[in-house]
C-alpha positions as CSV (number, residue, x, y, z in Angstrom):
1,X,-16.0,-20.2,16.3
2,X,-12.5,-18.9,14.8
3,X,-11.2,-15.8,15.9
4,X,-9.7,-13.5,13.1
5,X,-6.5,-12.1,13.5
6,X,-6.3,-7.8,13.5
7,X,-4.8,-7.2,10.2
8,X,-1.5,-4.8,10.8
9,X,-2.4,-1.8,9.8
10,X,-0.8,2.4,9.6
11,X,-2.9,5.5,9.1
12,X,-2.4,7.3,6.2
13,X,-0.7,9.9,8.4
14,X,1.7,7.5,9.8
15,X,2.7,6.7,6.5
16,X,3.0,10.5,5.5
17,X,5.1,11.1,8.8
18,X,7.5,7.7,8.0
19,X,7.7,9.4,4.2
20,X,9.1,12.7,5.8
21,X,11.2,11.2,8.3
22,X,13.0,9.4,5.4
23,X,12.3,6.1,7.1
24,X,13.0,3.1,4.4
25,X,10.3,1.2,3.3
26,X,8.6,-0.1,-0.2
27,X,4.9,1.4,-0.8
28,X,2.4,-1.3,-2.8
29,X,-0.4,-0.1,-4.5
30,X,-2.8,-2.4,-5.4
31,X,-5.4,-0.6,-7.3
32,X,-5.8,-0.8,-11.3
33,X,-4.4,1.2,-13.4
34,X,-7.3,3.2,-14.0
35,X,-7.4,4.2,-10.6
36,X,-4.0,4.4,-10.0
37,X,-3.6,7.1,-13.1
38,X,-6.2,9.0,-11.2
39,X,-4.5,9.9,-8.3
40,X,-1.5,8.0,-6.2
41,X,1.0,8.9,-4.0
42,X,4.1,10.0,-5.5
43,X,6.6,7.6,-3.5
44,X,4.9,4.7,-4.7
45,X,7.4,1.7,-5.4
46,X,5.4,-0.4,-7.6
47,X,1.7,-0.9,-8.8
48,X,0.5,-4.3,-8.8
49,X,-2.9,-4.8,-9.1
50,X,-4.1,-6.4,-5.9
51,X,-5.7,-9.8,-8.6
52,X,-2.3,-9.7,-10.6
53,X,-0.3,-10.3,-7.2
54,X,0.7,-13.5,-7.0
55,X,1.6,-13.6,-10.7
56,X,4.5,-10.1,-9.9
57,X,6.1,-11.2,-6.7
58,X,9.1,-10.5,-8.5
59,X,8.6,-6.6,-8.2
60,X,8.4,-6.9,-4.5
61,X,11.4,-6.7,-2.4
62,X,13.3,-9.7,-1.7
63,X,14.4,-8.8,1.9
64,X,11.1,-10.3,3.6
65,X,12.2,-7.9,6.8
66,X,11.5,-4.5,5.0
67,X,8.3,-2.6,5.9
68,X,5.6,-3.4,3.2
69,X,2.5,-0.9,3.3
70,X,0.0,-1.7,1.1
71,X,-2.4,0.7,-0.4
72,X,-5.8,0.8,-2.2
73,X,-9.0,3.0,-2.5
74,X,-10.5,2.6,0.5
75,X,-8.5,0.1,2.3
76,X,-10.0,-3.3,1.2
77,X,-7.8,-4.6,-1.4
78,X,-4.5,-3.3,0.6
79,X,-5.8,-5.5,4.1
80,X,-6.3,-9.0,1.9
81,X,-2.9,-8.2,0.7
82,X,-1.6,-7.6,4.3
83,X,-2.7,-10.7,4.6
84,X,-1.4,-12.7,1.9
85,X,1.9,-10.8,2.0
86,X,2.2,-12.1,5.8
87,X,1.4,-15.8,4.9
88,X,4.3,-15.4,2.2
89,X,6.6,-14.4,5.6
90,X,6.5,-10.7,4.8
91,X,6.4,-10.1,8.5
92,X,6.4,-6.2,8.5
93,X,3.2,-6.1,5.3
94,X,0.7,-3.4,6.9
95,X,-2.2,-2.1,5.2
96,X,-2.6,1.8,5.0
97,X,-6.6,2.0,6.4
98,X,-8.7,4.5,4.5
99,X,-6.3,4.0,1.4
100,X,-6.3,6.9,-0.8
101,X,-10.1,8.4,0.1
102,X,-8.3,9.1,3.7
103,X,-5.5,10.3,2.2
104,X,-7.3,13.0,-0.2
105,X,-9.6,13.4,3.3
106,X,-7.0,14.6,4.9
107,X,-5.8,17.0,2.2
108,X,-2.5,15.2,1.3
109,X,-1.1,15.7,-1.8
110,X,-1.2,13.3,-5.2
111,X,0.0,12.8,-8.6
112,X,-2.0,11.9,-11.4
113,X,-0.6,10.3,-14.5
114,X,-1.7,13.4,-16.7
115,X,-0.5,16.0,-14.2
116,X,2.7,14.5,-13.4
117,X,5.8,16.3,-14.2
């Protein structure tokens, strides 16, 4: 029997409150681009979607130290990157639970590609 390590994780509110608070830290979303021109969350740093990964390490940062929260729909996609980001020595990856159906839930606000400014 293995035992499965808890995947790091933030609420979507500790994410808002670390936004506001003008913490430093690089936001992942790892949806498609579909979903992403839906509705995201206007400090995104990058999209990568979450199968094109490995292939755009490039776009991440290069300081393996800075806070990495990864983001999704629902909070899938962003806790297998968690995971794979932490293997790669990104020892501060989290994944943002609920993704962005918690986010919306909770009444936050979001871009969308044909509403942004």
């Amino acid at each position: 029997m293995s035992l499965e390590q808890p995947i790091p994780s933030i609420s979507v509110h500790e994410l808002l409150q670390k936004q506001k608070a003008g913490e430093s830290f690089f936001l992942l979303d790892v949806r498609t681009e579909p979903e992403f021109a839906a509705g995201h969350l206007k400090f995104t740093d990058v999209l990568i979607p979450h199968d094109q990964l490995p292939e755009q390490l490039n776009k991440l940062p290069s300081d393996k130290q800075m806070p990495v929260y990864n983001f999704c729909r629902s909070g899938r996609r962003s806790a297998g990157t968690t995971q794979y980001l932490r293997a790669l020595g990104y020892t501060r990856a989290f994944n943002v639970t609920g993704g962005i159906l918690e986010w919306i839930r909770a009444g936050y606000e979001t871009a969308s590609a044909a509403g942004s400014p």
